[in-house]
C-alpha positions as CSV (number, residue, x, y, z in Angstrom):
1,X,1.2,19.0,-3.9
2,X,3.6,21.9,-4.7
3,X,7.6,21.5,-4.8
4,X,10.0,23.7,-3.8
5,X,13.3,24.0,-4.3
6,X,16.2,25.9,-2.7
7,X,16.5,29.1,-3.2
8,X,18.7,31.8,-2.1
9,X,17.9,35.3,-0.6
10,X,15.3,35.8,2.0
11,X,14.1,32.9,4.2
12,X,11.2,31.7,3.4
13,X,8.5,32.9,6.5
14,X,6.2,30.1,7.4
15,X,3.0,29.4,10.0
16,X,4.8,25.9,10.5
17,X,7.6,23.9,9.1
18,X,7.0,20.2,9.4
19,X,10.2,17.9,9.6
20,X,9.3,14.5,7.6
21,X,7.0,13.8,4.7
22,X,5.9,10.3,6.4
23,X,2.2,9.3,6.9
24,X,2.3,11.2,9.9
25,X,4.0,14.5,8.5
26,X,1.1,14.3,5.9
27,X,-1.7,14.0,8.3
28,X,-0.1,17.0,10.6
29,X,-0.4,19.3,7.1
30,X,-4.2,18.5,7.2
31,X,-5.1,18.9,10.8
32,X,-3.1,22.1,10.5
33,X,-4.8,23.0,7.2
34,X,-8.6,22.8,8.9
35,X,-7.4,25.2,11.4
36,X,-6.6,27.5,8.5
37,X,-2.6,27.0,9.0
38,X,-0.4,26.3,6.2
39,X,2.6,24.1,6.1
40,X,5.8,23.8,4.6
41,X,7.1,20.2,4.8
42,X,10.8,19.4,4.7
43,X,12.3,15.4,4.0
44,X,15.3,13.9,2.9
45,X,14.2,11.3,0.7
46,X,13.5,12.2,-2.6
47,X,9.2,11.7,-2.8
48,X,7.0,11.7,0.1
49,X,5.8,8.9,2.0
50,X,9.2,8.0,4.7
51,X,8.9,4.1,5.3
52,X,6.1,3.1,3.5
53,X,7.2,4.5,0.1
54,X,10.9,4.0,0.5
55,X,11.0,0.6,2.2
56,X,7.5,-1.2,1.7
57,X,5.5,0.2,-0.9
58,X,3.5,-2.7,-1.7
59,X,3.1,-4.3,1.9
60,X,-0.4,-4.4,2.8
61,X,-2.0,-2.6,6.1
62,X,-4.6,-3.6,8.0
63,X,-5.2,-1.1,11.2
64,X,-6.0,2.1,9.4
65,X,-9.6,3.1,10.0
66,X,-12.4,2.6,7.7
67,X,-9.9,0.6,5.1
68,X,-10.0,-3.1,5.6
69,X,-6.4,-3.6,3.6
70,X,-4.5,-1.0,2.2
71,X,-1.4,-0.8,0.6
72,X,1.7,1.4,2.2
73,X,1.8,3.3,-0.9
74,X,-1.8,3.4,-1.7
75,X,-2.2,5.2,2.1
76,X,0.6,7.7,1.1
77,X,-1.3,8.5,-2.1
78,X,-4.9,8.7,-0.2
79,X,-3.2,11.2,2.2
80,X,-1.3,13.1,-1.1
81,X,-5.6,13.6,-2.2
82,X,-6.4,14.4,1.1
83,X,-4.3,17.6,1.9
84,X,-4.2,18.6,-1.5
85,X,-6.6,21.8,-0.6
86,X,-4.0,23.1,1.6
87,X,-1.2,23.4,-0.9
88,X,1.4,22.4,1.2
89,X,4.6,23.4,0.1
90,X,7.3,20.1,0.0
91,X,11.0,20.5,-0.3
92,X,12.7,16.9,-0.8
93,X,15.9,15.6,-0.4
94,X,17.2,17.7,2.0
95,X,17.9,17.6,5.3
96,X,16.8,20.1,7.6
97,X,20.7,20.7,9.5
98,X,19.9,23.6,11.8
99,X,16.7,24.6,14.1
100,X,16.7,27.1,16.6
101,X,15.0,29.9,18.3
102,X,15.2,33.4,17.3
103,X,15.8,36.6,19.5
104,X,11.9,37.3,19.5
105,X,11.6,33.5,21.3
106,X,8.2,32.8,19.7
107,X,9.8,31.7,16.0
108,X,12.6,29.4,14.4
109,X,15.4,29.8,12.4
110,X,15.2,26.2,10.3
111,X,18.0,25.4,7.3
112,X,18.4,22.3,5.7
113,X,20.9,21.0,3.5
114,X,20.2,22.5,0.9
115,X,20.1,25.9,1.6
116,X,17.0,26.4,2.3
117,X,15.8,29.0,5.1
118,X,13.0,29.5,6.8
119,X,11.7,31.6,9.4
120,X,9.1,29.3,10.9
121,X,6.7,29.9,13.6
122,X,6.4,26.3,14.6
123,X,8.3,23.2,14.0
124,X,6.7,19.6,13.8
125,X,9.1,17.3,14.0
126,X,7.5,14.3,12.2
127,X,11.1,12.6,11.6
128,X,9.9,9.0,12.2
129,X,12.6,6.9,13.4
130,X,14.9,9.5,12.3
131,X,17.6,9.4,9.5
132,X,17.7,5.5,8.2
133,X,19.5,3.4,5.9
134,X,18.8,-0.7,5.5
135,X,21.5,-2.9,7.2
136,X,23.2,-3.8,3.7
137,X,24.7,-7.2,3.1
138,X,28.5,-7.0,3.6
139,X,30.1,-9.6,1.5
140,X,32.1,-8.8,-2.2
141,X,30.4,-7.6,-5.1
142,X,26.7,-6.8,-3.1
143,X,27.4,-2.4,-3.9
144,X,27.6,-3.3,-7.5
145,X,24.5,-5.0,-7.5
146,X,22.3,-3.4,-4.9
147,X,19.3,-1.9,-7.0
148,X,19.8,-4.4,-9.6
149,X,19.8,-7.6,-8.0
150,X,20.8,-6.9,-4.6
151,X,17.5,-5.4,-3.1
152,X,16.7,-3.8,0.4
153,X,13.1,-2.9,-0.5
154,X,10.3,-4.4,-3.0
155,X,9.6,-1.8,-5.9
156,X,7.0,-3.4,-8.2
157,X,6.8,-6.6,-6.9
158,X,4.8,-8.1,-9.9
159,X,8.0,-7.8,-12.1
160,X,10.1,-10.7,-9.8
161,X,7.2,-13.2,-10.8
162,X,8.7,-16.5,-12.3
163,X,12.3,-15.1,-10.9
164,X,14.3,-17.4,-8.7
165,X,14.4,-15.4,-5.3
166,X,16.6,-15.6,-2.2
167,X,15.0,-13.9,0.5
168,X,17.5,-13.0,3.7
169,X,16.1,-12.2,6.9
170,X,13.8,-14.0,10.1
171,X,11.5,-10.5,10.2
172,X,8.1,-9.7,9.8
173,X,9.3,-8.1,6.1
174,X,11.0,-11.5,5.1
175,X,8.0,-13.8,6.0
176,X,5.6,-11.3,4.4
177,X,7.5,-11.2,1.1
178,X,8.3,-14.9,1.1
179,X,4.8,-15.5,1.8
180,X,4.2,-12.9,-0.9
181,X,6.3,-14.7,-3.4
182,X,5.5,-17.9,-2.7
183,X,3.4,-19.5,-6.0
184,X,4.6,-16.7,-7.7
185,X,8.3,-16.8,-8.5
186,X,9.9,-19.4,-9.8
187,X,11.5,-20.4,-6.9
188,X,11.9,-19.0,-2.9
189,X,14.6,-19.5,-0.9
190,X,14.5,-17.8,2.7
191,X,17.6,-18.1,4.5
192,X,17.6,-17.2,8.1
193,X,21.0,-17.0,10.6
194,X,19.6,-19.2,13.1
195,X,15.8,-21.5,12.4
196,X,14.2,-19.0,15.3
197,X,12.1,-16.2,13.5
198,X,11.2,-12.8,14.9
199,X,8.5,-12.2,12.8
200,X,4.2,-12.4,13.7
201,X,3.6,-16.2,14.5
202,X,0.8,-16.6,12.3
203,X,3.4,-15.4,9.5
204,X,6.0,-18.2,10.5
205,X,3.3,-21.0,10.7
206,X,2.3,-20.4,7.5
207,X,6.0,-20.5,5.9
208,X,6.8,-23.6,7.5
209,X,3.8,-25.0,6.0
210,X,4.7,-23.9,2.4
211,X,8.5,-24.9,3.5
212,X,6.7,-28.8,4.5
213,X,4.9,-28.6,0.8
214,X,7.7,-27.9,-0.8
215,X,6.8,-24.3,-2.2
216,X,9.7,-22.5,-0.4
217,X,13.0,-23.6,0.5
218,X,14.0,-22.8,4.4
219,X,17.5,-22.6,5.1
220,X,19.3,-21.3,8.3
221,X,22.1,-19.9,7.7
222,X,23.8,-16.6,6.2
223,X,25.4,-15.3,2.8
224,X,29.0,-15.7,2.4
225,X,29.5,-14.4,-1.1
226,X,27.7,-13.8,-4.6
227,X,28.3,-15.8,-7.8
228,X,28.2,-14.1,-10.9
229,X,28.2,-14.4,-14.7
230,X,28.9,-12.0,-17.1
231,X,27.9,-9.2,-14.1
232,X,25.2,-10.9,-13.6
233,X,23.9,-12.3,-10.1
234,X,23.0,-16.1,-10.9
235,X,23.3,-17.2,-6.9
236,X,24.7,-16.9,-3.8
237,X,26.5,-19.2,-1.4
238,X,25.3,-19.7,2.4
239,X,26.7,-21.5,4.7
240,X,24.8,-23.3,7.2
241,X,25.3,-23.8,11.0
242,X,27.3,-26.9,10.7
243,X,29.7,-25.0,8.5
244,X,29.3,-26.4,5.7
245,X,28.1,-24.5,2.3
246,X,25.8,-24.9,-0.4
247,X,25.3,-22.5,-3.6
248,X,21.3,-21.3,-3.9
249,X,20.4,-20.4,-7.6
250,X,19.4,-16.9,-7.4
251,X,18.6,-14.4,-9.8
252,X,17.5,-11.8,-7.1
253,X,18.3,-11.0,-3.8
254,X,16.3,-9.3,-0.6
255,X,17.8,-8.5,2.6
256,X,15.9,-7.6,5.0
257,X,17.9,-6.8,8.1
258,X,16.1,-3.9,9.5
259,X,16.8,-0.4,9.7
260,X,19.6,1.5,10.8
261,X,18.4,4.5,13.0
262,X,19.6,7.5,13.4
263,X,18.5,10.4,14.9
264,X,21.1,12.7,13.2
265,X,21.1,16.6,13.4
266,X,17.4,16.2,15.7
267,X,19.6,14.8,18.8
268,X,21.6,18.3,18.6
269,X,18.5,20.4,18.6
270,X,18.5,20.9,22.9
271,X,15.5,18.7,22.8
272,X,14.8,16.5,25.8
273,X,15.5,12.6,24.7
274,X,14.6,9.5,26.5
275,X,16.4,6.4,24.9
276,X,16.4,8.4,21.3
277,X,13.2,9.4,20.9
278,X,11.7,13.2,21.5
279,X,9.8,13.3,24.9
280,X,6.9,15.5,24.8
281,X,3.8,16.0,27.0
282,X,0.2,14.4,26.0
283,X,-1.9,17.4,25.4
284,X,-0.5,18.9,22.8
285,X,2.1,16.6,22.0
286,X,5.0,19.7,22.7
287,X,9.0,18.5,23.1
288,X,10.6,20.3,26.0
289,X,10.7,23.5,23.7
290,X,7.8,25.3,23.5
291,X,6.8,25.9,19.8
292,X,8.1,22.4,18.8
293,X,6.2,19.8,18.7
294,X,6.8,16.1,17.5
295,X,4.5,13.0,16.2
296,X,4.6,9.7,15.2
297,X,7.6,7.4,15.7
298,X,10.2,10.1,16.7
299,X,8.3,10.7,20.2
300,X,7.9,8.7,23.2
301,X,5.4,9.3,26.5
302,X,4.1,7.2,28.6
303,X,2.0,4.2,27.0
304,X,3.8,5.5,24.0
305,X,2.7,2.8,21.0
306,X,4.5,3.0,17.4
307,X,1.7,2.6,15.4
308,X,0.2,5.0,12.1
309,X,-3.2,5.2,14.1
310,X,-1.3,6.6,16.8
311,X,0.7,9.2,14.9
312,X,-2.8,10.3,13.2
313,X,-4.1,11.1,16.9
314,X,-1.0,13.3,17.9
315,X,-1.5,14.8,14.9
316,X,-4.9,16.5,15.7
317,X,-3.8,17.3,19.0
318,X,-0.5,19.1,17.9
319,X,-2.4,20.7,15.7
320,X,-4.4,22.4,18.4
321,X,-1.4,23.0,20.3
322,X,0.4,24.9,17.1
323,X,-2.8,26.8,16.9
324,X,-2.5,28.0,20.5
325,X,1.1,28.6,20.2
326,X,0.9,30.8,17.0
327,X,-2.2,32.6,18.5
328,X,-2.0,32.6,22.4
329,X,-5.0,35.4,22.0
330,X,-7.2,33.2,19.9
331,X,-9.7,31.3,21.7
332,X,-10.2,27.3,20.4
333,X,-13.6,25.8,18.9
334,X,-13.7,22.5,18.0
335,X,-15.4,22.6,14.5
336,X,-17.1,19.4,12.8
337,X,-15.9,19.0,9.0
338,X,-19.8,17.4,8.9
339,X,-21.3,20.8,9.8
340,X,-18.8,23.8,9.9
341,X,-18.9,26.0,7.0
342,X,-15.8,27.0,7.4
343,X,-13.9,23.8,7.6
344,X,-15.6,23.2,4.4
345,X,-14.7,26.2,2.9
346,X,-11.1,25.3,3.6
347,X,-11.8,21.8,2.5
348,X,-13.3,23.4,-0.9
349,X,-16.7,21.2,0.0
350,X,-18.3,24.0,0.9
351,X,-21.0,26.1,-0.8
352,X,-19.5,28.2,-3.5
């Protein structure tokens, strides 16, 4: 993986600029890369990876082919090795602010944040569910603290073991990291707004049966403020539904309230939306501009399902579907990376 930063002058000229560094984004760069097209990827977080780095690196997976479990962030890294013989350009943390067609109307004008041109002959938008920030905890004092003991994510989850945790949240990420803690920290605490849970009801069955042992603490209510010592977090007060309040001993927070979405500069783009998401066709997986194209999360069609799997399988097919668009002449064989040379060539499997 290469990194680029912005730079000034000339745009830089691309075969394809791909718009989010997500699990999908990275697969696009190595359907694109066996069809001998390079791509420059563009994100605004800071490392590759979208959700699964920045929000649950440690959570494990389950539906990705051929891998029984795998961890979010051990997938990002297996597809960081996987596209590393098509030296894919990345430019992080910035935002791509501008895209549109130029006078020739078969390539893109792209510039992001930070500067940085390109003159693209494709766009991928890969976005995922587009710009998003965690739903924060609103009460005094939680700014100060967020990354310290105020958490919105789990990075390195070994280092909270034998730490008293209060885990906010009724969610699929709430019961997986209570179940996650649970024998592990000190002590759990999982307060919820109301005792109904939103998250996979294998997932609640088993918390309630930890909460019946005693291993976690179940509390419905929310968070009304922080106690503190000497600047640091020692617990937090929740009231319940009856109104009244207890303190919970604490010395780190999670609150897991879910994303906030937004599509951002994408929903400016003249690109055909249906309830915030890109519509495109199911052949090539093309938006209502030809020459843009958009996979994973971001897009919706009918029987439309937000899963990785799925994104990997729009991948290959907008892959084709850049292929024809950046060489209408060209006619399309579907190559075997079992048996075509060239594939493997490209691959660098190949004989030397």
């Amino acid at each position: 993986m290469s990194e680029t930063s912005a730079a000034a002058g000339a745009p830089v000229v691309a075969d394809v600029v791909i718009i989010g560094a997500g699990p999908c984004g990275l697969f696009q760069v190595f359907e694109l890369g066996l069809l001998g097209i390079r791509a420059h990827i563009v994100d605004t977080l800071a490392a590759p990876g979208g959700q699964c780095t920045e929000l649950y690196p440690d959570k494990p997976i389950y539906d990705i082919p051929a891998l029984p479990v795998c961890g979010a962030q051990e997938l990002v890294d297996r597809l960081l090795a996987q596209i590393k013989p098509f030296a894919a350009e990345f430019h992080l943390g910035q935002e791509v602010t501008e895209l549109r067609r130029q006078a020739d109307g078969r390539r893109f004008a792209v510039v992001t944040s930070a500067g940085t041109r390109f003159d693209a002959g494709a766009v991928v938008i890969a976005g995922g569910v587009g710009s998003f920030q965690p739903r924060r905890l609103i009460v005094e004092g939680a700014p100060e603290l967020e990354g310290i003991a105020v958490h919105y994510r789990v990075r390195q989850a070994d280092s909270y073991a034998g730490q008293r945790l209060l885990i906010l949240g009724g969610g699929d990420s709430a019961l997986d990291w209570t179940l996650a803690f649970a024998g592990k920290a000190k002590s759990v605490t999982l307060a919820h707004r109301r005792l109904d849970f939103r998250a996979a009801p294998a997932s609640v069955a088993q918390m309630r049966a930890l909460a019946d042992a005693g291993s976690v603490a179940l509390l419905a209510g929310t968070v009304q403020s922080l106690v503190t010592q000497d600047g640091r977090l020692t617990g937090a007060v929740v009231q319940g539904l009856d109104g009244s309040s207890q303190t919970v001993d604490c010395d780190h927070l999670f609150a897991f309230f879910g994303l906030h979405p937004k599509l951002g500069p994408i929903a400016e783009w003249g690109l055909e939306l249906e309830k915030k998401a890109l519509k495109v066709d199911t052949e090539k997986f093309q938006t209502s501009e030809a020459g843009i194209f958009a996979v994973g999360d971001i897009n919706t069609y009918p029987g439309k399902k937000k899963l990785i799997l799925s994104g990997f399988h729009e991948a290959a097919l907008a892959a084709f579907g850049v292929q024809a668009w950046l060489y209408p002449e060209k006619k399309q064989f579907l190559q075997y990376t079992t048996t075509s040379p060239v594939m493997q060539k490209r691959l660098g499997v190949g004989e030397s």
